[in-house]
Each structure stands twice: as C-alpha cells, then as structure tokens.
C-alpha positions, -999 to 999 in steps of 0.1 A, spaced: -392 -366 -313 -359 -386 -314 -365 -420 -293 -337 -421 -262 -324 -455 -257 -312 -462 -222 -288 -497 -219 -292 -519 -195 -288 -509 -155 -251 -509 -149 -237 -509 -109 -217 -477 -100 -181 -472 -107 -159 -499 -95 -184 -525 -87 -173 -548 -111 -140 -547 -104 -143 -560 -68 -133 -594 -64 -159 -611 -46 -154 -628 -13 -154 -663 -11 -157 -684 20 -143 -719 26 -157 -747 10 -177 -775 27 -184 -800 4 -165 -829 -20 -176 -845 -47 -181 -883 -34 -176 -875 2 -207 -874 25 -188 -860 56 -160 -845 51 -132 -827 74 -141 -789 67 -110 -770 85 -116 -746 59 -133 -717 76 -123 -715 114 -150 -725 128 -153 -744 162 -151 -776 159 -176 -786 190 -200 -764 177 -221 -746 196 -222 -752 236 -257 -765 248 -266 -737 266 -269 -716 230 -283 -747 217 -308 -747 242 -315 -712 239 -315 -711 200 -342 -746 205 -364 -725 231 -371 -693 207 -383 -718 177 -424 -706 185 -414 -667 188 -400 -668 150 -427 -652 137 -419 -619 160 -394 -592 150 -363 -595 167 -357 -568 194 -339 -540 171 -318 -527 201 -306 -559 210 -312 -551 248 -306 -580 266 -279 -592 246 -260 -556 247 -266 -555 288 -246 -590 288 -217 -579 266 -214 -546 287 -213 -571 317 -186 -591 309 -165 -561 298 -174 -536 319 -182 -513 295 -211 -485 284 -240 -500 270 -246 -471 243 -213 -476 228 -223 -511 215 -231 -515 177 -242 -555 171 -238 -567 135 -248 -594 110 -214 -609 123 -188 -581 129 -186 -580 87 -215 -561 91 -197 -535 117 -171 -533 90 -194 -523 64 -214 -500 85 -184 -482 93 -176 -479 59 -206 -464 49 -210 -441 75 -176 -425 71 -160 -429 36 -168 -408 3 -157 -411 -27 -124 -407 -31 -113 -416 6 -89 -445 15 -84 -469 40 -54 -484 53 -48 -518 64 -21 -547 59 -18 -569 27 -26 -599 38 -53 -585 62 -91 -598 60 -107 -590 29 -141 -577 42 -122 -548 52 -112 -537 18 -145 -553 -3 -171 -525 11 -144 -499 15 -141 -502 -19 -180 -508 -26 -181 -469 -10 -164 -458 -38 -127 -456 -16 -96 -466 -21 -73 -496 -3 -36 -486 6 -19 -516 18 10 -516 43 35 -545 32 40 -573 56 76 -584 48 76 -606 79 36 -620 78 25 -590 103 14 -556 97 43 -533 113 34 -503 129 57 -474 109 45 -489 77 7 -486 86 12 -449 96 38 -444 62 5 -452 43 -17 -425 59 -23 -396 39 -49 -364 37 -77 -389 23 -73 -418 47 -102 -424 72 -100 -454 83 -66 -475 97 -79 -515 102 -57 -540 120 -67 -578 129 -53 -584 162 -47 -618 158 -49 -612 121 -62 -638 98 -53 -658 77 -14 -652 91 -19 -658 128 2 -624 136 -3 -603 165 6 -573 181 14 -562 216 1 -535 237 26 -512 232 24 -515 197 -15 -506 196 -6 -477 217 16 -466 191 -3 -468 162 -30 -452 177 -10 -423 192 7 -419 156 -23 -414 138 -43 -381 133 -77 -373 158 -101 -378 128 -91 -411 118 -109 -444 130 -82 -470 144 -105 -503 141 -90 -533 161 -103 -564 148 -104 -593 177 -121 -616 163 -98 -646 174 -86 -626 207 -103 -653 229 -73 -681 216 -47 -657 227 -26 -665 256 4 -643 251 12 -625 283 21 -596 259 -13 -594 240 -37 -567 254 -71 -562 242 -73 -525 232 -113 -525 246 -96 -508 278 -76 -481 254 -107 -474 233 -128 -469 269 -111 -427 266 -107 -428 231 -126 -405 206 -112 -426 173 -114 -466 183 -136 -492 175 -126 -528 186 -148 -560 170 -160 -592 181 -173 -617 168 -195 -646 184 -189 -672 148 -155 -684 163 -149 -692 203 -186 -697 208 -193 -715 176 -226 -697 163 -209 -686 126 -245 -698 114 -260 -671 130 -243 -646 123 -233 -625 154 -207 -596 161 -205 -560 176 -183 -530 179 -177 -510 210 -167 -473 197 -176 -436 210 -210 -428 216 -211 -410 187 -195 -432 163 -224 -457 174 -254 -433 173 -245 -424 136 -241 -453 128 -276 -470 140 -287 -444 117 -283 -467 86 -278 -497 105 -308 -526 95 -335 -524 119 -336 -561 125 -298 -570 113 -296 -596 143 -326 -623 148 -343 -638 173 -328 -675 176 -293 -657 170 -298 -629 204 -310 -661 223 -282 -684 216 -254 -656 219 -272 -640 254 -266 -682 264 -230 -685 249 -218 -659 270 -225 -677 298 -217 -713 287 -179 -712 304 -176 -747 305 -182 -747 266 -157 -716 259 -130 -734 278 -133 -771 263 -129 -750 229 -100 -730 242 -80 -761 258 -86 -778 221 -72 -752 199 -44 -743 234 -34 -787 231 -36 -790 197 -19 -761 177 15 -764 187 12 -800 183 -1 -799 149 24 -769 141 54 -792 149 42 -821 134 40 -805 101 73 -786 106 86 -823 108 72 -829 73 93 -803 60 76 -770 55 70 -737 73 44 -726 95 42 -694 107 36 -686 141 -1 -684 151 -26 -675 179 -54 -682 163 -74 -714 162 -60 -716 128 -24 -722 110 -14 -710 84 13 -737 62 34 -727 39 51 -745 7 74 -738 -18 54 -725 -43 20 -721 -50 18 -754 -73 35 -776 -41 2 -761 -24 -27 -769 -48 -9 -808 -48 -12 -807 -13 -50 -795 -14 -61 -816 -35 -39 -847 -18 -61 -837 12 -94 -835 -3 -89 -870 -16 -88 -883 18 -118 -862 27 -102 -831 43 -111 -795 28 -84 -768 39 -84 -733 25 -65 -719 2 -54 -685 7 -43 -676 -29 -68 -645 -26 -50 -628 4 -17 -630 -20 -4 -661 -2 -7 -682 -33 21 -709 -13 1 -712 13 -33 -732 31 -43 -724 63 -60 -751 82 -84 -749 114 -74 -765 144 -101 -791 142 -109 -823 165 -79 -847 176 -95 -872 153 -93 -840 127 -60 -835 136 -44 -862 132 -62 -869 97 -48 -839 87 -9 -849 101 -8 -883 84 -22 -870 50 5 -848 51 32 -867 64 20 -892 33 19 -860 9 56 -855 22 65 -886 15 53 -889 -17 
C-alpha cells in the first residue's frame, strides 16, 4: 500500500495574505515613561468609580463572568432608552465586528466600507473568506454616493465610522439617513461610534434613534475610549432582535469578564470623570490643531480625541516620528490605512500637549 504524505497544516485560503493589525506602540528603547498618544486612549485613565469597582471584584475572579451581561446591559439600555434584548457586548466592539462577520458573510460575499476606514472591519471580513470594496475618500471622508456605487449582488455588509478613525471625518444626520435609505433591505448598515462621545457638532446625530425601527442597523460602542477602560476590553452593538439572537449563537460564552462588567456598570455612572475627559480633548484639540498649522503643515479637521497631521510626503513623516520619539513621544503612524504622509496623535494631557507642540515647532525649525 502506497504511503500518503500529508504536508504540514496550512490556514484556509487567504489567511496569509491578511495583513495583520497592529496597534500603537508604547514603549522606546532608553525611555522609562514615555508620551504614548499613539492609540487614543484617555489620558486620565479610568475614573475612580471603575477603579473602584474593577478593585472591589479582585476576590470574585475565580467565578465565571455573568455570560448575559445583565446588569451591565440594563445600564446601557438606561442611558439610551433602548430594548435590552437588542444588546450584543463584545471583547471591545472589534469583537461585534467580527461576530457580525461571521454570522453573515460566506465565501465569496463583500463588504463595503471607506479606504481609510478602521481596519478591523476589513481583517475578519476577509478572515470569512469575503471580499473588501473600498469607496475612495477623495476629501478624507467616506461620501455617501460612493459607498452605495460600491454595492453590488454580493455585498452584505456597508460599515461607516461615524467619527471615523484615523481621519477625524464625520457625517451628518441627513447623510446617515441617506445611506441607509439607499441601500437594499438585506444589507447590514453598521455605524461605528466609537469616538461619538467627543462630538459636539450640532449637526452630528447618533443613528441609535434611526436603528430603534430599523430591520438592517447595528450602531457600536465602545467603553476603551471616553471611559478609559481599553485594558479591559469592552463594547456592544445595539441591532434587531434578531440580528442579536443569531448572533449570541457563536458569540463566546464568557467574552466579557468579571473586573471588566464591574468597572464599565461604574463608568457609566462616573459623569464627573466623562466630562473632565470631554472638556480635555473639547480645550485642547483646537488648540493643538492650530498650533501645528502654525508650524506649517495640514491637519484635517477632527472630532475625535485624536488629530490626524499631515506632511508632505511620507519620508517628512517618519523624520518627524522619529524626531518625536527622541524626545520621548510615540505617535502613530498611519502608513497602513494608506496615509503613508501622515501621524495621527491623541489629544493627550496639557503637559502632553504641549511636549508634543514644541517638538514639533523644533522639527519645523530644523
């Protein structure tokens, strides 16, 4: 009998050709401390309520975390006044993102979403075996017409980041209204507000009051940013009853733990915290935007608790990394979204701040 020699195990088909996400740095070589604006996080951290809470759970570790997530999905159906069995909660709302995925893409299937749009969208789209179709963004924003001019037979799932990150862009009511009314019954319109809490455009609506009659919405949160628990790894999805129920089918039993349901349930609460980190990023971004403009470069408009600056060309903006590493400040580079010219920096402490305005006025100088 002829011996069958099987190779080594190899991943499915187009695996390997998925470029793997990678998050902002946090350390330097020589520095102890350093200035990580890298990754958007707060930085006050967490509030002391969720510190508290997270502190308080420390002897219940050993115990499963509560699968359903009851308490902490009756609090986020409080402060939105929304259905409590229309919640999905995540391993941060990447996790939505993939479960989504899974649940409704084959082989074969697309989504569609803007170029310069968060990756995770596209990484497990494509880890299902689906295809990315990306609207171009001309003007650092995903526009409306273009999104729907991508659509076709296969597409089944539309994603927009509302602000969108790493650009800072947003979109109006009316033009979520639009998108949505454009697009076929059967395809998912996911509205990504992970950043929504900076936003004080009069303009910007969150589209958690259009998805309340909707059978095709799902709009995402995220606890990592405004309420400064990234480390733990929070976020949830409100979508149709049925969207959610199939999806809790595959969903982890125990995706969210127990130190992370305390310290979110506690966050929520924590105003005083939420609006010290508002009124930094509120003071601070359009002060840091125009100081930089006075250097000499571009930023683009942003309502995140980010901005994204641009340079001339891609090598004027690893010089300028590096120029702020050496004086102990890590900013991101954002080469893998296709913005090779540009770093997008965090709106960090005014100390932060202002370390990161007279590194570059000194880079500007140079």
């Amino acid at each position: 009998m002829t011996e069958v020699r099987h190779s080594a195990p190899r991943p499915k088909p187009g695996i390997l050709d998925i470029a793997p996400y990678v998050g902002g740095t946090g350390a330097l070589s020589g520095v102890a401390e350093p200035m990580k604006l890298s990754s958007n996080e707060n930085p006050l951290g967490a509030g002391p309520k969720a510190r508290e809470a997270f502190a308080s759970v420390l002897d219940k570790i050993h115990i499963y975390p509560d699968g359903h997530a009851g308490k902490l999905r009756t609090a986020v159906a409080d402060l939105h006044g929304i259905e409590e069995d229309r919640l999905v909660f995540g391993n941060g709302s990447d996790e939505v993102f993939a479960l989504l995925n899974q649940t409704y893409l084959s082989a074969g299937d697309n989504i569609v979403t803007g170029e310069y749009a968060f990756l995770a969208y596209r990484i497990s789209a494509l880890g299902c075996e689906a295809q990315v179709k990306l609207a171009l963004e001309p003007g650092y924003k995903a526009e409306v017409e273009d999104l729907v001019a991508q659509v076709d037979e296969r597409t089944k799932i539309v994603y927009l980041s509302n602000p969108s990150n790493p650009t800072g862009s947003w979109h109006n009511g009316e033009e979520i209204r639009r998108l949505h009314a454009a697009l076929p019954a059967h395809i998912i319109l996911v509205i990504d507000e992970a950043y929504a809490e900076y936003v004080v455009e009069p303009e910007w609506e969150s589209a958690i009051d259009l998805a309340r009659t909707a059978e095709n919405i799902v709009v995402t949160r995220t606890f990592s940013k405004l309420h400064g628990l990234g480390g733990l790894r929070i976020g949830y999805g409100y979508m149709p009853k049925a969207m959610a129920e199939a999806m809790d089918r595959i969903r982890l039993p125990f995706n969210v733990s127990v130190p992370g349901l305390a310290a979110a349930i506690a966050a929520l609460g924590d105003e005083d915290h939420q609006k010290a980190s508002r009124d930094l990023v509120l003071e601070w971004r359009p002060r840091l935007t125009q100081a930089i403009k006075g250097f000499g470069y571009d930023v683009l408009p942003s309502v995140g608790n980010f901005i994204l600056v641009m340079f001339k060309d891609p090598a004027e903006a690893n010089a300028a990394s590096e120029y702020l590493n050496q004086k102990g400040i890590i900013v991101r580079g954002v080469g893998g979204y296709g913005l090779p010219q540009g770093l997008r920096i965090t709106i960090g402490t005014p100390d932060q701040n202002r370390a990161v305005a007279d590194a570059l006025s000194e880079f500007a100088a140079r």
